[in-house]
DORO-286091 format. One line per 10 residues: number of its first residue (from 0); their letters; for each residue x, y, z of N, C-alpha, C, CB. Coordinates in steps of 0.1 Angstrom, whole numbers. Atoms other than C-alpha are relative to their C-alpha. Glycine has a CB too. Example, Ala and Ser with C-alpha at 12.3 -4.5 7.8 and 13.67 -1.06 7.14 Angstrom:
REM residues 2
0	AS	9/-12/0/123/-45/78/9/12/0/-10/0/12; -9/-11/0/137/-11/71/-8/11/8/4/5/-14
END
This chain:
REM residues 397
0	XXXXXXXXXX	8/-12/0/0/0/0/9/12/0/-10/0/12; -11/-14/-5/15/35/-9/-11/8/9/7/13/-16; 7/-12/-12/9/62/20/5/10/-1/2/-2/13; -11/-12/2/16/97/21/-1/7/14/-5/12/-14; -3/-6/-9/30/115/45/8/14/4/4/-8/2; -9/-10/1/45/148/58/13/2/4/-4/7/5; -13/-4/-2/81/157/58/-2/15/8/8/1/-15; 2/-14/-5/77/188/80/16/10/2/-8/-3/15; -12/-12/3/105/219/87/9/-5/4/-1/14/5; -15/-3/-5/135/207/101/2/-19/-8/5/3/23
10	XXXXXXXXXX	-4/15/10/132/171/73/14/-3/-3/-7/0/-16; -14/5/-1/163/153/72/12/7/10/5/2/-14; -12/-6/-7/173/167/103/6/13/-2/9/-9/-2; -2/-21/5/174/206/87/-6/0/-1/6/9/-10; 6/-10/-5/159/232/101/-4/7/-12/8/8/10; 7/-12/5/138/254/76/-10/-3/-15/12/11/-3; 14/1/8/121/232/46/-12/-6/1/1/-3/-10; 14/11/0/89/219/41/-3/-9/-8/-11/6/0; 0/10/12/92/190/20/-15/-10/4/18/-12/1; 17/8/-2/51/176/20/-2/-8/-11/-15/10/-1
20	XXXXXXXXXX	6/12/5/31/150/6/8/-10/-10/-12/5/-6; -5/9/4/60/128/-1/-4/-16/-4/8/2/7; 5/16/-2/47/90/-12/16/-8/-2/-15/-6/-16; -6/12/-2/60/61/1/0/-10/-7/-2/-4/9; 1/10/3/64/30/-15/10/-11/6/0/2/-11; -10/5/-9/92/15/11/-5/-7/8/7/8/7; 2/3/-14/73/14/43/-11/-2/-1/3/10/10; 15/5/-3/44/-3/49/-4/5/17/-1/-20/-3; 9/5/-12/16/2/75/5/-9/7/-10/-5/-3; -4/10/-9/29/-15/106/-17/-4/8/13/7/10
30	XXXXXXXXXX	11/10/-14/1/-43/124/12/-2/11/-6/-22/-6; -7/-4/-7/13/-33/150/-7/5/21/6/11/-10; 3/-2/-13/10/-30/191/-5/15/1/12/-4/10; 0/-14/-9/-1/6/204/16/3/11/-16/-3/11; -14/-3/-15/29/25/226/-3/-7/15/2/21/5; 4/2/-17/4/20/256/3/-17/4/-20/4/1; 3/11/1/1/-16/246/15/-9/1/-10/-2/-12; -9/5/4/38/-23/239/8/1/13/3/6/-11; -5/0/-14/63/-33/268/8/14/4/10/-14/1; -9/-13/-3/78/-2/283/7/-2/15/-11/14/1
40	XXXXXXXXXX	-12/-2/-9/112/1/297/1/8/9/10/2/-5; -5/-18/-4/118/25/325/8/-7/10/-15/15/8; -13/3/-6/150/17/341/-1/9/14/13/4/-12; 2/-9/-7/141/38/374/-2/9/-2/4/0/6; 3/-14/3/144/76/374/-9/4/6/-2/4/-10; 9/-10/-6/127/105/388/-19/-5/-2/4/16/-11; 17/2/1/87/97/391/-5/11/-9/-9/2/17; 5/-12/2/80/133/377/3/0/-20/10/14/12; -5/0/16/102/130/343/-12/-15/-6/23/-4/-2; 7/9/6/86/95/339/-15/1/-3/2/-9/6
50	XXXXXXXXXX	14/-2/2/50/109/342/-1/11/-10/-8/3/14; 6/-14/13/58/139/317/5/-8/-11/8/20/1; 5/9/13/72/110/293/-12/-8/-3/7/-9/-2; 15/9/1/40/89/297/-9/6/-6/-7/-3/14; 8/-5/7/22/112/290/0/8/-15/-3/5/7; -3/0/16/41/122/258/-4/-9/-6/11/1/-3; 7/12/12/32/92/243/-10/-7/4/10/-12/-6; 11/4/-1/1/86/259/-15/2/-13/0/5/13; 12/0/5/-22/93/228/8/-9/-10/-8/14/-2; -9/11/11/-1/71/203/5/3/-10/-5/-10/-6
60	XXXXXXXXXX	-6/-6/9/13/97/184/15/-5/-2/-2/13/3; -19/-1/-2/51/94/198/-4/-13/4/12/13/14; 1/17/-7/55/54/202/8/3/12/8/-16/-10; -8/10/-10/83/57/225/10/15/5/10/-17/-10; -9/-7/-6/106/80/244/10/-2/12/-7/8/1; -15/4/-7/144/77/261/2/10/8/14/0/-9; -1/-12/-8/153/101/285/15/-10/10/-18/7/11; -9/2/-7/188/100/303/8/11/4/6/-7/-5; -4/-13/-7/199/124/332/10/-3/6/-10/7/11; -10/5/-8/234/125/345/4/10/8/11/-7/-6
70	XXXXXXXXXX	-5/-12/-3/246/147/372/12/-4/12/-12/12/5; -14/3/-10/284/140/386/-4/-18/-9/-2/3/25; -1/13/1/285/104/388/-9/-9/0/6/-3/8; 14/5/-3/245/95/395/-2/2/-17/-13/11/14; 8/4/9/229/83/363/-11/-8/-1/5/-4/-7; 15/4/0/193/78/356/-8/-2/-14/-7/13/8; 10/1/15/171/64/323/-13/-6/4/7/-10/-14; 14/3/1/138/67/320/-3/0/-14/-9/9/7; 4/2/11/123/48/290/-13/-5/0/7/-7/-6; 13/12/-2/90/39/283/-7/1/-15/-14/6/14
80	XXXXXXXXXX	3/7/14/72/29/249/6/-9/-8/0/8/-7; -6/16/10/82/5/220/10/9/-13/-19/-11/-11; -13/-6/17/116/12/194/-5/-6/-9/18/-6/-2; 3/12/9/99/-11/174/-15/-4/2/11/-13/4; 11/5/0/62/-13/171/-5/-12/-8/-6/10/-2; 5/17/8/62/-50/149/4/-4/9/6/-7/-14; -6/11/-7/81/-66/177/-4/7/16/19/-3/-6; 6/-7/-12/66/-44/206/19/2/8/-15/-13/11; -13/-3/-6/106/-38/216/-5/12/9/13/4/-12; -5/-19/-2/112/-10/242/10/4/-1/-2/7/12
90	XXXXXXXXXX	-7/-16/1/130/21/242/11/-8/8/-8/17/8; -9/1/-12/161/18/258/15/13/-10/5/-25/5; -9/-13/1/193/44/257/12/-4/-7/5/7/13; -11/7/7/219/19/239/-5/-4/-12/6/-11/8; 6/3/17/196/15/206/12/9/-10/-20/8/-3; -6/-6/10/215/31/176/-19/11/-3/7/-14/-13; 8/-9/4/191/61/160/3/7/-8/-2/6/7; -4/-8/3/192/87/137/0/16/7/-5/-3/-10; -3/-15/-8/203/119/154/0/16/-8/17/-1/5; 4/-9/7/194/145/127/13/13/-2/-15/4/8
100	XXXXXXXXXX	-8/-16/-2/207/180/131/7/-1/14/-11/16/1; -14/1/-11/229/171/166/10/-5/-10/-1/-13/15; -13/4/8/250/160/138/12/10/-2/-4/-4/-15; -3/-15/6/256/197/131/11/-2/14/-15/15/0; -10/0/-11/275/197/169/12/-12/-4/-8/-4/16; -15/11/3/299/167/158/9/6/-11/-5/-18/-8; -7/-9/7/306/186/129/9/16/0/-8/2/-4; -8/-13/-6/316/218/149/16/-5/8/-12/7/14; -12/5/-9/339/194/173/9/-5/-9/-3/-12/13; -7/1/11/354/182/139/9/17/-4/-12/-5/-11
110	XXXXXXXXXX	-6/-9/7/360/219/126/9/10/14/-13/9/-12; -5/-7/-13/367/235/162/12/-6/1/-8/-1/13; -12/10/-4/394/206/166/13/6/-8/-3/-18/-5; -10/-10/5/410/222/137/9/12/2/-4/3/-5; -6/-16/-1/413/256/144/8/-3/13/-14/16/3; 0/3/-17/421/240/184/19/0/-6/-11/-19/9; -17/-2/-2/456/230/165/5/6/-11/9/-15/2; -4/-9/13/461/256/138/-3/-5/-11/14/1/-2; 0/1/9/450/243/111/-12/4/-11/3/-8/1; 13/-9/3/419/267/103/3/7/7/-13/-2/2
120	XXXXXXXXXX	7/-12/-9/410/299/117/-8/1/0/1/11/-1; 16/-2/-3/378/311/129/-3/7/-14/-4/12/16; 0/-10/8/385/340/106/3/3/-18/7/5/8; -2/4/19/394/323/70/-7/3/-5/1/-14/-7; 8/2/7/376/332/46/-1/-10/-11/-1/8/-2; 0/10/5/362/307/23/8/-4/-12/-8/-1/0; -5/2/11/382/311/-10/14/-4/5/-3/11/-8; -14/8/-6/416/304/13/-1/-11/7/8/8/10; -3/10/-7/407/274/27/-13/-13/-11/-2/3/20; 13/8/7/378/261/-1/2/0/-11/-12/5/2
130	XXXXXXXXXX	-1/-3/12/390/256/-35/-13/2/-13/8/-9/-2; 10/1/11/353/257/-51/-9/8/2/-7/-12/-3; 8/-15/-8/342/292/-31/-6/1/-14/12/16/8; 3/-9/7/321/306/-51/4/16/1/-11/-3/0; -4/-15/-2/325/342/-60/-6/6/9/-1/9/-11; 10/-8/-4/299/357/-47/-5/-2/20/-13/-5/-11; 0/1/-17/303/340/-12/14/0/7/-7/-15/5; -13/0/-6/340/351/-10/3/3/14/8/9/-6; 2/-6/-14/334/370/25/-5/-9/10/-9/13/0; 8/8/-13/318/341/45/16/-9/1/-18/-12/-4
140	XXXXXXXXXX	-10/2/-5/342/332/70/-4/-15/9/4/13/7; -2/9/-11/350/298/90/-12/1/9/15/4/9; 11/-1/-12/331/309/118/-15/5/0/6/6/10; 16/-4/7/303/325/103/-13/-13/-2/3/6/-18; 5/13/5/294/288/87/-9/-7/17/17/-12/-7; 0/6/-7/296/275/122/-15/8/10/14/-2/4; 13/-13/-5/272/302/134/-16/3/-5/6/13/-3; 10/-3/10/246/300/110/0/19/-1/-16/-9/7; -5/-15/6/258/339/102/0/-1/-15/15/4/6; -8/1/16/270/331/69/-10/5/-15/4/-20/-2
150	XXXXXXXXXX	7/-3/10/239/341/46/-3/-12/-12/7/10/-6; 4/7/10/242/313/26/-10/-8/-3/8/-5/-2; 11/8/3/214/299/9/-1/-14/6/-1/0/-13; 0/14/2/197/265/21/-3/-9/-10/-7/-3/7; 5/8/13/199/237/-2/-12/-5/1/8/-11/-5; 13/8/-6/172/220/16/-12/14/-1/2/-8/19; 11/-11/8/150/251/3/-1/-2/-12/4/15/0; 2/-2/18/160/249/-36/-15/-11/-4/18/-8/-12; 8/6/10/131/241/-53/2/-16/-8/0/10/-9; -12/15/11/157/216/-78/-1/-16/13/29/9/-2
160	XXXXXXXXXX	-2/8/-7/163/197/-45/-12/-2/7/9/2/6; 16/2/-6/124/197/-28/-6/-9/-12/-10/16/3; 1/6/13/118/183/-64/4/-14/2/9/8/-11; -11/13/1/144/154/-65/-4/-6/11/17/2/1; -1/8/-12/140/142/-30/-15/-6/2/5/8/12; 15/5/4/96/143/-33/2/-14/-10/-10/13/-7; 1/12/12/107/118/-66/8/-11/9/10/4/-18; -13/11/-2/138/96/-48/4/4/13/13/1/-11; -7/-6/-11/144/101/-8/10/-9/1/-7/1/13; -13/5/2/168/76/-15/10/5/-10/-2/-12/-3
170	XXXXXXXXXX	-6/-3/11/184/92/-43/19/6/6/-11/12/-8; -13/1/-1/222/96/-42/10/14/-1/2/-9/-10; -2/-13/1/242/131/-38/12/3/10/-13/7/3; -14/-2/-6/279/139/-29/-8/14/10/17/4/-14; -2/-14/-2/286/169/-8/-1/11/-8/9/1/2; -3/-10/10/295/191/-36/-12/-3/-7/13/-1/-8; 11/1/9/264/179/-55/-14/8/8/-3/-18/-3; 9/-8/-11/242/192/-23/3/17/-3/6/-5/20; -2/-15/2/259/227/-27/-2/5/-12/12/3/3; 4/-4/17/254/229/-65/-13/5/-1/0/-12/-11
180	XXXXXXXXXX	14/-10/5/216/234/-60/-3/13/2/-11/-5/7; 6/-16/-2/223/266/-45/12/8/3/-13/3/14; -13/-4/1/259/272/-56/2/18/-4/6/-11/-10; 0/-16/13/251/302/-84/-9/9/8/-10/-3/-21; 10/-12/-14/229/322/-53/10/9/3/-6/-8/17; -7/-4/-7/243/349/-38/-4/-3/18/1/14/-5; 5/4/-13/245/350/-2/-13/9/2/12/2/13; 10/-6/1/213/360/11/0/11/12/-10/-8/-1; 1/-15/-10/222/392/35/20/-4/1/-13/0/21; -16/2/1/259/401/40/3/-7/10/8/12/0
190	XXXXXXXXXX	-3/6/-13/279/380/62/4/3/9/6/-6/0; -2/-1/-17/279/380/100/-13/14/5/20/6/4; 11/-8/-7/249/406/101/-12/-7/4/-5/10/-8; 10/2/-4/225/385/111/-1/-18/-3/-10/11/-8; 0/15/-8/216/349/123/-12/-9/-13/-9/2/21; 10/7/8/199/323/98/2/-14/-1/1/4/-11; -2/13/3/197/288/99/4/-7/-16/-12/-5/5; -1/0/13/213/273/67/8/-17/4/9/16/-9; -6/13/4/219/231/62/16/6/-8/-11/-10/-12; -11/-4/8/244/246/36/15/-2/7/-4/15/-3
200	XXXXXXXXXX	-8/-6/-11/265/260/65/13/-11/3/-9/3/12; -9/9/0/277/228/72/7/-14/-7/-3/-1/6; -2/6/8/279/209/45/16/6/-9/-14/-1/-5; -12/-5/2/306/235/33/11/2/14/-4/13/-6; -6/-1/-10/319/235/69/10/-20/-2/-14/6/16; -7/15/-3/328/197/65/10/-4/-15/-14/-14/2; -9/-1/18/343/200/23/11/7/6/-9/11/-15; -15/-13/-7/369/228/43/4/-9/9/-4/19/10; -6/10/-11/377/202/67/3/-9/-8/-9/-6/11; -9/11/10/385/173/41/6/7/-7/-7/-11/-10
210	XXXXXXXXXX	-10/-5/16/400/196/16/13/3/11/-8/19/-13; -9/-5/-9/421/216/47/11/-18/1/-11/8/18; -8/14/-7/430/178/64/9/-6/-9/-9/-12/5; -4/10/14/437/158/28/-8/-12/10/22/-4/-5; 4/13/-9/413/131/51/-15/0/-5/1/2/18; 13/4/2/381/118/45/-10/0/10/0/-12/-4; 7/-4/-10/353/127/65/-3/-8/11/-8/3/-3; -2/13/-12/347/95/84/14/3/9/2/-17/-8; -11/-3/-9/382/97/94/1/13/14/8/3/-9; 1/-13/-5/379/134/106/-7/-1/14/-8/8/-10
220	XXXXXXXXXX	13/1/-8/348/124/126/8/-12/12/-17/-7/-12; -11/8/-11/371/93/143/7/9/11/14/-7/-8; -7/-4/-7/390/117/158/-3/8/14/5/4/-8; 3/-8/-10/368/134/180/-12/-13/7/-5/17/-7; 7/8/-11/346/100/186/11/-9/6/-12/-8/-5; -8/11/-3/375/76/191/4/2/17/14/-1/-12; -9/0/-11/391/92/222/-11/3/15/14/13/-3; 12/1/-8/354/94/236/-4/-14/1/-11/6/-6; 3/18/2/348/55/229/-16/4/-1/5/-16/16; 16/-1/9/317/65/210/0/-12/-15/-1/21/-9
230	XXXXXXXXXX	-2/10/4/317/33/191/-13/-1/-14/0/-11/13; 13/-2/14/280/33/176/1/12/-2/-18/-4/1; 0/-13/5/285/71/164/3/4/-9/5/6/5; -4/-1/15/286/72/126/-7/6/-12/1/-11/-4; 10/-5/9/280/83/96/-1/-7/-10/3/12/-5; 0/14/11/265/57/74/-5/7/-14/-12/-15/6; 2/1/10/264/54/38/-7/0/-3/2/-5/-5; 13/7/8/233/39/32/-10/3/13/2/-20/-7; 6/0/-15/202/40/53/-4/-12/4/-12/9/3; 0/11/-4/203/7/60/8/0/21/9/-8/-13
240	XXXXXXXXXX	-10/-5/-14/208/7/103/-1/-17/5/-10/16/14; -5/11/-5/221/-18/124/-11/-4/13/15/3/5; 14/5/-8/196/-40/141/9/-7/10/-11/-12/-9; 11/-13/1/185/-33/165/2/7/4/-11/0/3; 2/-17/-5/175/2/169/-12/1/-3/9/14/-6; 17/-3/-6/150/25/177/-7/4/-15/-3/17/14; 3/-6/9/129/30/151/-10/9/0/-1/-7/-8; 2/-12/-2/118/58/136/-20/0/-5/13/10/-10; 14/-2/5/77/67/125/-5/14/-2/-9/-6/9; 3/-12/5/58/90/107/-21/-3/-3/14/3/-17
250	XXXXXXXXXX	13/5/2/19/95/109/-3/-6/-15/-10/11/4; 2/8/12/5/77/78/-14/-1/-7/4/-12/3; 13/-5/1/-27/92/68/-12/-10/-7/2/13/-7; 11/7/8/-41/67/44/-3/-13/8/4/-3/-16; 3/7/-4/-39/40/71/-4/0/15/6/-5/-5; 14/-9/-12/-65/60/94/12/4/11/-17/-14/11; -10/-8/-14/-30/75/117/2/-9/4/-5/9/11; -9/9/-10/-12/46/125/12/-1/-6/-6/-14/2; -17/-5/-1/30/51/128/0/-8/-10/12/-2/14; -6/3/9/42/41/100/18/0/-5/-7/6/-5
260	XXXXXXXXXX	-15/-3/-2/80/35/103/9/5/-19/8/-19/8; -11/-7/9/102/54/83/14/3/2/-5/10/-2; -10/-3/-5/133/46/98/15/2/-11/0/-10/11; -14/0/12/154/37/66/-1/3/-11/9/-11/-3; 4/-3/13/135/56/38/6/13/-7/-13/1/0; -4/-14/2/157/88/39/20/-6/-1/-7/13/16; -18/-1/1/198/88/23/6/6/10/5/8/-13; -6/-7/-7/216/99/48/13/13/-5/2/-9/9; -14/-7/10/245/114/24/-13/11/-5/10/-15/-17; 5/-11/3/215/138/17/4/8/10/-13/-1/-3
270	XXXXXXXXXX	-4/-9/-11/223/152/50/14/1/2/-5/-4/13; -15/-1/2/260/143/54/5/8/10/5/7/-13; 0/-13/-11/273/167/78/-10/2/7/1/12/-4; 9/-7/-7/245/184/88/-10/-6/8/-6/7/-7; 8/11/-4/227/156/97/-6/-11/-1/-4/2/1; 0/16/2/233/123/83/3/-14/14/14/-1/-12; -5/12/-11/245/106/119/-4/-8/7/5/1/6; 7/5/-10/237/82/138/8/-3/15/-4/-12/-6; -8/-2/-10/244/76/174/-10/-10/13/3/17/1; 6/5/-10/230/62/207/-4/13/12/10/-12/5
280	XXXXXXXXXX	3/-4/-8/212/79/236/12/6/11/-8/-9/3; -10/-1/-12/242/68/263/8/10/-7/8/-14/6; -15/-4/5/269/80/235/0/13/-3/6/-7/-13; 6/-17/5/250/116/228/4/6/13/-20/3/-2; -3/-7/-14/252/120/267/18/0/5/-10/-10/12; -10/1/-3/287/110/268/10/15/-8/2/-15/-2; -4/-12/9/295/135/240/-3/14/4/-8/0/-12; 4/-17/-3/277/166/252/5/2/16/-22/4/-1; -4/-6/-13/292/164/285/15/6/1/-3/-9/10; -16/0/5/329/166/266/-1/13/-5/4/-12/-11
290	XXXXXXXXXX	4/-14/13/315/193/241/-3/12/8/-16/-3/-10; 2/-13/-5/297/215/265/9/6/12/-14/0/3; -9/-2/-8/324/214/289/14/7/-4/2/-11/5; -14/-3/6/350/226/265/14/-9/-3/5/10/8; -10/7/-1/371/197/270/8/-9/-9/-3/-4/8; -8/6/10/381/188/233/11/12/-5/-9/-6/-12; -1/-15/-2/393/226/230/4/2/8/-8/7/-1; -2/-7/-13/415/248/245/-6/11/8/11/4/-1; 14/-13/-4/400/281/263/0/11/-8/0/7/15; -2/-9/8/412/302/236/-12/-7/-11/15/1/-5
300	XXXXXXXXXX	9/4/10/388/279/209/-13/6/12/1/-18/-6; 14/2/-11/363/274/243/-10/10/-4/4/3/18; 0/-12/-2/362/315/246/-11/-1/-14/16/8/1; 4/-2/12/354/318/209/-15/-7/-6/12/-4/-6; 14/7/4/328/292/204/-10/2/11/1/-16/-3; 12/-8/-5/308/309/231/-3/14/0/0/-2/10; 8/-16/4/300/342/218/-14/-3/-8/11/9/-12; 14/5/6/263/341/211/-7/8/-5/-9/-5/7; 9/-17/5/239/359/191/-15/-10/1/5/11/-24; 12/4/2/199/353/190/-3/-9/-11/-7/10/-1
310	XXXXXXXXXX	4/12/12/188/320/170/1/-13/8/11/0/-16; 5/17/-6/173/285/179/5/-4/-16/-21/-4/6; -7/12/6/182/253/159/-15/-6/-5/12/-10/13; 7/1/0/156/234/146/-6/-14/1/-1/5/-7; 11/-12/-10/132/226/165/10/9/10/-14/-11/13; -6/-9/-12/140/252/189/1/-8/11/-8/14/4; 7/5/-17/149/242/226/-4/6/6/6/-4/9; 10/-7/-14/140/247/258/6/20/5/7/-15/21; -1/-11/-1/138/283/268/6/9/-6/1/-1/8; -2/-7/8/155/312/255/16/-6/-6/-3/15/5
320	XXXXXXXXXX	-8/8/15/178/298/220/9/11/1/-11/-3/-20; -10/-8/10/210/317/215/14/-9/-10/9/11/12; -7/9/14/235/304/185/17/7/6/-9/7/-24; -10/2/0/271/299/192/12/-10/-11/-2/-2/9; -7/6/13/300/283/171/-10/-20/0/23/1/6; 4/17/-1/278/247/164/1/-1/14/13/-13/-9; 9/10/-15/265/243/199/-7/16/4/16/-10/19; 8/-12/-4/233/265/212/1/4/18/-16/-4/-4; 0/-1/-13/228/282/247/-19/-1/1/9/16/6; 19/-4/-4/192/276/264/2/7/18/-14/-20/0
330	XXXXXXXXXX	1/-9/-16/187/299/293/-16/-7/2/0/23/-1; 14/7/-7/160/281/313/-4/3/12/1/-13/1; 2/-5/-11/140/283/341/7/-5/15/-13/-2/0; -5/7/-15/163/259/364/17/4/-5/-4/-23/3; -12/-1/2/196/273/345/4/0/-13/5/-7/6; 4/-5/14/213/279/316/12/-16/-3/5/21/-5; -10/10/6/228/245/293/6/4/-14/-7/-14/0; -4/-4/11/247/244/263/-2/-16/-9/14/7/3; 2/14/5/238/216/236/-7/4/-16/-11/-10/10; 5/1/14/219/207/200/-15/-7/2/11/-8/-10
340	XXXXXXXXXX	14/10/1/184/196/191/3/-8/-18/-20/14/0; -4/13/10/178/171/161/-14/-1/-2/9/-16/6; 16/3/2/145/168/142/-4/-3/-19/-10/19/7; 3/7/15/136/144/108/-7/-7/3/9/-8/-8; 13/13/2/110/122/96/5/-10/10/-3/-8/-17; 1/10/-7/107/97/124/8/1/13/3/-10/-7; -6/1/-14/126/111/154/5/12/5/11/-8/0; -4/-13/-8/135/144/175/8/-2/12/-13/8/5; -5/3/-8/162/147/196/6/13/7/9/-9/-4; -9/-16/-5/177/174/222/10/-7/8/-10/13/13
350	XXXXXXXXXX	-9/4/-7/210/170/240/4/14/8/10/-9/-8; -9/-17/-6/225/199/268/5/-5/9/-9/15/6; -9/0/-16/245/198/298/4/16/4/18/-11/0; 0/-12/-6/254/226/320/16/3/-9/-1/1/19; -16/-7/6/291/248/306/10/-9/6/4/19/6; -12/7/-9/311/224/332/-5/-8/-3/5/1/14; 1/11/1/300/195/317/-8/-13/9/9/-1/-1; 5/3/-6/286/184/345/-14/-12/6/2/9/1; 15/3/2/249/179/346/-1/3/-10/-9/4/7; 5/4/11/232/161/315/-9/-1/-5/3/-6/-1
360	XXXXXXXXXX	10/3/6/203/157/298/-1/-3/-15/-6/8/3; 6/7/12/194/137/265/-17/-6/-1/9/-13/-2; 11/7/0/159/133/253/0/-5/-17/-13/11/5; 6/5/20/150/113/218/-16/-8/2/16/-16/-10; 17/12/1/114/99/210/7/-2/-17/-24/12/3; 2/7/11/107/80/183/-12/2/-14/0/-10/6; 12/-4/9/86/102/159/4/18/-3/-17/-2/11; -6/-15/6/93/141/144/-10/8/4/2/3/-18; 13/-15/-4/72/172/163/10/10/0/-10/2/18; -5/-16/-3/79/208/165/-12/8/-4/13/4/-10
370	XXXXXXXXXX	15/-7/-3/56/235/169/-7/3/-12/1/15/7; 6/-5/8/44/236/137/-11/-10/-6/8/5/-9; 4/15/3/38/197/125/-9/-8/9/10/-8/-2; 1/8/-13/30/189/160/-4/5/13/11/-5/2; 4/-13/-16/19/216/187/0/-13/10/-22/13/0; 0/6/-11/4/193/210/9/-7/7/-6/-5/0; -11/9/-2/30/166/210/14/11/3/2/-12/-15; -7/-9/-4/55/193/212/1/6/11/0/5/-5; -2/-12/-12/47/216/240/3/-14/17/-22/13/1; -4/13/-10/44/176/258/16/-4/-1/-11/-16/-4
380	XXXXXXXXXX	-15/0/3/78/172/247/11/11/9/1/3/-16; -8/-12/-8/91/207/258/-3/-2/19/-7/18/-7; 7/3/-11/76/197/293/9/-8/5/-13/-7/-2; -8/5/-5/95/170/293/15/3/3/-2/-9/-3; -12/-6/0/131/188/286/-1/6/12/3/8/-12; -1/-12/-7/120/212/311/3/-8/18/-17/12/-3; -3/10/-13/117/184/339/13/-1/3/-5/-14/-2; -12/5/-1/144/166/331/12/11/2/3/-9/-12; -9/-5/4/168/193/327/0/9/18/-1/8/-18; -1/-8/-15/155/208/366/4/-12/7/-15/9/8
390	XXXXXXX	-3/13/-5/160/169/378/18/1/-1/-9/-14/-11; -16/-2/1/198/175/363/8/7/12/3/9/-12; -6/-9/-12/203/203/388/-5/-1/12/-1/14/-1; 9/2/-7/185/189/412/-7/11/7/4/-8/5; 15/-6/-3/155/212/411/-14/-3/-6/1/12/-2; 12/7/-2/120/211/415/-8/6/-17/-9/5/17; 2/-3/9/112/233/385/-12/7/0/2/-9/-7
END
């Protein structure tokens, strides 16, 4: 049976198009348990976080949702729903996933690592470190990219590419082939006046990193998971994922709203950078407590990649969104963390910890909201961030 379904604004894990009434012919209709119905994990944890996931996927929109809080040495997961609505699996924090736009932060600890031992500046511009600059975006600098400053057009806007991907979400597309749809553009406001989400950004942020290195991007990406022992943390070829994991779903309209997995119907080399990766729950938390702590970086990069200007990620997080080099600040009501969100067909993810690394929070469900596609399920989502992330510091919230 084909079904159609929505690709909503942050599709393939980037923030800003609206890729709709894509048909499937991949993913069938799952016969399939209900979340309520399906065994649910909850590994202890807070009573409070577990009752504001429950009730996230208490109407059967979100099958399933992970939650893992670490603060010091105490670690806590709360999981409850199904990764896997054919086999009623639950959730649990060691599944593999697709991680969307947190890719964008791996990508920063890639290009930050650079500049960390000379081999970038913040301040390059792109025609000295990018042999296929266009003209017209000679002035966008290193850190601009990393900032979403840079003006440059999203590909995941061109028309050419909303086109191609509605025909083929598998369809096949280097780096450089991603930047061609919206190569001959100028930038769209001059660079560094002003804040704009742009896939682009990093897709040329990771081409300046293999071209700079002479290395291949996998490699690149080793270097900053290897000495983490981030093991499942990759960027795969194909979307074929390693069983098992959580999988992903997307409502499915022609078979009256029931999830419809769509965990391996999207190329991930369409995202590449920006949000081709995959990763685990535990290995997200292990990451963002390295990342937001500064501790791949000296305090001269640190310094630098925390200067912030106004702009959320997409979806936005919890409380007020400012944009730093590839990692955001959320000023919240229990404190302020530093981290990435993550949002594609079949899964949404936020990761933060406090500036000292310290205290952690990772949430991922197993389904794509944001306030536009999804209000309700969303604001139950932001609910839960807001818990968990006062549970981190231990407050009441």
């Amino acid at each position: 049976m084909r079904s159609t379904w929505q690709i909503t604004a942050a599709g393939l894990g980037l923030a800003g198009a609206l890729l709709a009434g894509c048909s499937s012919s991949s993913s069938a209709p799952q016969e399939s348990a209900s979340p309520s119905e399906a065994t649910s994990a909850t590994t202890g944890g807070d009573p409070s976080v577990r009752a504001a996931a429950e009730k996230l996927i208490a109407d059967g929109t979100v099958p399933g949702a992970v939650v893992v809080i670490q603060s010091d040495g105490d670690r806590q997961e709360i999981a409850v729903g199904a990764s896997d609505l054919s086999s009623g699996a639950p959730m649990s924090a060691s599944l593999p996933f697709r991680i969307a736009s947190v890719s964008k932060a791996f990508n920063g600890a890639v290009v930050l690592g650079m500049v960390n031992e000379g081999k970038l500046k913040l301040t390059d511009r792109l025609p000295a470190v990018w042999s296929q600059a266009p003209k017209a975006w000679r002035k966008v600098t290193v850190g601009q990219l990393l900032q979403h400053t840079s003006g440059l057009p999203d590909y995941i806007r061109s028309p050419k590419f909303v086109k191609d991907f509605i025909a083929d979400p598998q369809m096949s597309r280097t780096p450089e082939q991603l930047v061609d749809y919206v190569r001959d553009e100028p930038t769209e406001f001059p660079p560094g006046k002003k804040y704009q989400y742009s896939d682009t950004d990093n897709i040329v942020a990771g081409l300046i990193a293999e071209q700079t290195s002479g290395k291949a991007y996998p490699e690149l990406l080793g270097a900053v998971t290897t000495p983490l022992q981030l093991t499942q943390t990759t960027l795969p070829e194909t979307s074929e994922m390693p069983a098992p994991f959580m999988h992903g779903y997307a409502p499915a309209e022609e078979s009256g709203g029931e999830p419809e997995d769509v965990s391996e119907l999207i190329n991930p080399q369409l995202a590449w950078a920006s949000g081709g990766m995959v990763s685990t729950v535990d290995e997200l938390n292990t990451f963002i407590r390295a990342y937001a702590a500064g501790e791949l970086v000296d305090d001269q990069v640190r310094a630098a990649q925390r200067q912030f200007v106004p702009g959320a990620g997409g979806p936005p997080g919890p409380g007020i969104n400012s944009s730093g080099l590839a990692i955001y600040r959320y000023q919240t009501p229990c404190g302020t963390f530093l981290g990435h969100t993550g949002n594609m067909p079949g899964y949404t993810t936020f990761i933060g910890a406090t500036p000292d690394g310290k205290d952690s929070v990772v949430v991922a469900i197993n389904s794509q909201v944001s306030p536009t596609s999804a209000p309700d399920e969303f604001r139950a989502l932001r609910a839960l961030e807001n818990v968990a992330l006062c549970r981190a510091v231990g407050r009441t919230g």
